[in-house]
SETIBA-742506 format. One record per residue (C-alpha): residue number from 1; x, y, z. Coordinates in steps of 0.1 Angstrom, whole numbers, padded with zeros to 4 digits. Each point is the difference from the previous one (the first is absolute). Layout:
<sites>
<site><seq>NUM</seq><u>X</u><v>Y</v><w>Z</w></site>
...
</sites>
This chain:
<sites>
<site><seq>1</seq><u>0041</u><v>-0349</v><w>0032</w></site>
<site><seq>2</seq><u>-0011</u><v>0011</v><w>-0036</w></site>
<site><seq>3</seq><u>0008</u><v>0037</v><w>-0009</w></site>
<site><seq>4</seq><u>-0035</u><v>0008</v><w>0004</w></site>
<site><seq>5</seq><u>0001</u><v>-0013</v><w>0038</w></site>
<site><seq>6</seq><u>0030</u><v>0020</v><w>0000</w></site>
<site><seq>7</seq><u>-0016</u><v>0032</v><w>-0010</w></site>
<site><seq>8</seq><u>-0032</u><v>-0004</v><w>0018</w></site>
<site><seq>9</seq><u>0018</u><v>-0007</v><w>0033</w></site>
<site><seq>10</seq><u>0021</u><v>0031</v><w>-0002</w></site>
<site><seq>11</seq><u>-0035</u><v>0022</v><w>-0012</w></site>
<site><seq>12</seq><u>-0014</u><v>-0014</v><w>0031</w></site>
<site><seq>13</seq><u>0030</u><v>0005</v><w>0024</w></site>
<site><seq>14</seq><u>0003</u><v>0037</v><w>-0009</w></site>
<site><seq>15</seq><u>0035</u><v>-0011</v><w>-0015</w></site>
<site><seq>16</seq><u>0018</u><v>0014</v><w>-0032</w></site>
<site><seq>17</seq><u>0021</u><v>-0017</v><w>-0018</w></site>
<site><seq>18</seq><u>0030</u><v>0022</v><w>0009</w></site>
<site><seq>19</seq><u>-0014</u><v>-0003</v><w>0035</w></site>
<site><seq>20</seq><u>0002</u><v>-0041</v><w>0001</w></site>
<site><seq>21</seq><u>0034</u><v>0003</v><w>-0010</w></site>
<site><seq>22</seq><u>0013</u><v>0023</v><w>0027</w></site>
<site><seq>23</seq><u>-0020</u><v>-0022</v><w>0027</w></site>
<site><seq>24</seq><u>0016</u><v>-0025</v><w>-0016</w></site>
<site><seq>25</seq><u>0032</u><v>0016</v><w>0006</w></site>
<site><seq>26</seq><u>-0009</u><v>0011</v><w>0038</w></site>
<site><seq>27</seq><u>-0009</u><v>-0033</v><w>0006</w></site>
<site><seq>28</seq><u>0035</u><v>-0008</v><w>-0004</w></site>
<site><seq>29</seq><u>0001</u><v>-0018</v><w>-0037</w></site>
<site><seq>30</seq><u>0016</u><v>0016</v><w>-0027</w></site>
<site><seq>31</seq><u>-0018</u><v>0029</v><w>-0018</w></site>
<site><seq>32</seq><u>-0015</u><v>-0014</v><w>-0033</w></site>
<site><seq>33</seq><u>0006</u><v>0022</v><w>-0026</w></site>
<site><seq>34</seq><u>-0031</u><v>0021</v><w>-0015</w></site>
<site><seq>35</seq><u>-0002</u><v>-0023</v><w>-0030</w></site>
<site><seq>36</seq><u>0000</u><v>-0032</v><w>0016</w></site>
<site><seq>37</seq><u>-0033</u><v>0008</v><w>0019</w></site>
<site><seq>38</seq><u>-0015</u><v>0017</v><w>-0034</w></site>
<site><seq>39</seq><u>0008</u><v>-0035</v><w>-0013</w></site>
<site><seq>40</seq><u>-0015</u><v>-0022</v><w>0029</w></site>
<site><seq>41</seq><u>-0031</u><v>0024</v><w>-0004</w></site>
<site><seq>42</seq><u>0000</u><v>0000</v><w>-0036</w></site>
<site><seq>43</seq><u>0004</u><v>-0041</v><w>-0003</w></site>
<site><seq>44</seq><u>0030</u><v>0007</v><w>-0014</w></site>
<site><seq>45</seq><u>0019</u><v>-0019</v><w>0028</w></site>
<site><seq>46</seq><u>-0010</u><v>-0025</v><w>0025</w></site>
<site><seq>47</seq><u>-0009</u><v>0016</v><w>0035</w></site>
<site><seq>48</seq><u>0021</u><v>-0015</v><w>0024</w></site>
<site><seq>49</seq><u>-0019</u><v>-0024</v><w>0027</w></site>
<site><seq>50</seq><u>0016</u><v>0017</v><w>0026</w></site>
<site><seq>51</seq><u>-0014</u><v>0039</v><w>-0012</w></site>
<site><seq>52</seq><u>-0033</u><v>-0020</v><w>-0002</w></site>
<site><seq>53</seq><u>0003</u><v>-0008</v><w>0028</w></site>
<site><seq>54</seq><u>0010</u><v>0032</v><w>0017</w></site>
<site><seq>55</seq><u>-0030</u><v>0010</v><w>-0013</w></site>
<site><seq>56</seq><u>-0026</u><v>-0025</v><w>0009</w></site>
<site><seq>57</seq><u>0018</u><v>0002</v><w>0033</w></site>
<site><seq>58</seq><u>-0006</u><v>0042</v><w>0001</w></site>
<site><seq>59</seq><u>-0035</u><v>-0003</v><w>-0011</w></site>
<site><seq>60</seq><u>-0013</u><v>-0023</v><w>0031</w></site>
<site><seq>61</seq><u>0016</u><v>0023</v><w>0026</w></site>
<site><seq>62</seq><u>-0018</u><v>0026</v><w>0016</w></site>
<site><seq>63</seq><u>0002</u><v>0032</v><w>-0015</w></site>
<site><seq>64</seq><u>0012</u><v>0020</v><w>0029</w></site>
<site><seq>65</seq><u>0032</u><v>-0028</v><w>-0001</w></site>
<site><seq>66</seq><u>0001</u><v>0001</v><w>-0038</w></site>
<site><seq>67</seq><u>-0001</u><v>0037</v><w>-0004</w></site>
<site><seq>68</seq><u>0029</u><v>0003</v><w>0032</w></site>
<site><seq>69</seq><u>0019</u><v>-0027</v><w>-0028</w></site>
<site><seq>70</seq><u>-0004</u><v>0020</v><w>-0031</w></site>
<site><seq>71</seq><u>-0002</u><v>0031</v><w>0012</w></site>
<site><seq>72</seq><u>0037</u><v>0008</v><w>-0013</w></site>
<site><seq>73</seq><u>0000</u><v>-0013</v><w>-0032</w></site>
<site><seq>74</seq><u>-0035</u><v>0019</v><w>-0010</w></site>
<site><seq>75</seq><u>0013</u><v>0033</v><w>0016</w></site>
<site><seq>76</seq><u>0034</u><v>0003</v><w>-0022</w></site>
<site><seq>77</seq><u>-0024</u><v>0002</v><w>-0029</w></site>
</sites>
């Protein structure tokens, strides 16, 4: 996933960047730190296949089951 995919995905799943990382984080991986997703947005780093993934995987549930999955992560913002 390019950092453009990156960004698009999270503009269309509602999701910041702050946001992924504490779903991230819920979802029981570690918490990236705020500058690691700046850099997977920015191009700056590789996005890992698996957050790809995660996301690819998020945007072909439904939204009633997506929203129940994110619904955490987007409310501590």
């Amino acid at each position: 996933m390019t950092d453009e995919e990156f960004t698009n995905a999270l503009r269309r799943l509602g999701l910041s960047q702050a946001a992924l990382a504490r779903l991230l984080d819920d979802l029981g991986e570690q918490q990236p730190a705020p500058t690691t997703v700046w850099r997977w947005a920015d191009g700056r780093s590789k996005v890992p296949i698996g957050v790809g993934a995660l996301l690819s995987l998020l945007e072909q549930l439904p939204s009633d089951i997506r929203n129940q999955l994110t619904r955490r992560a987007v409310r501590a913002a």
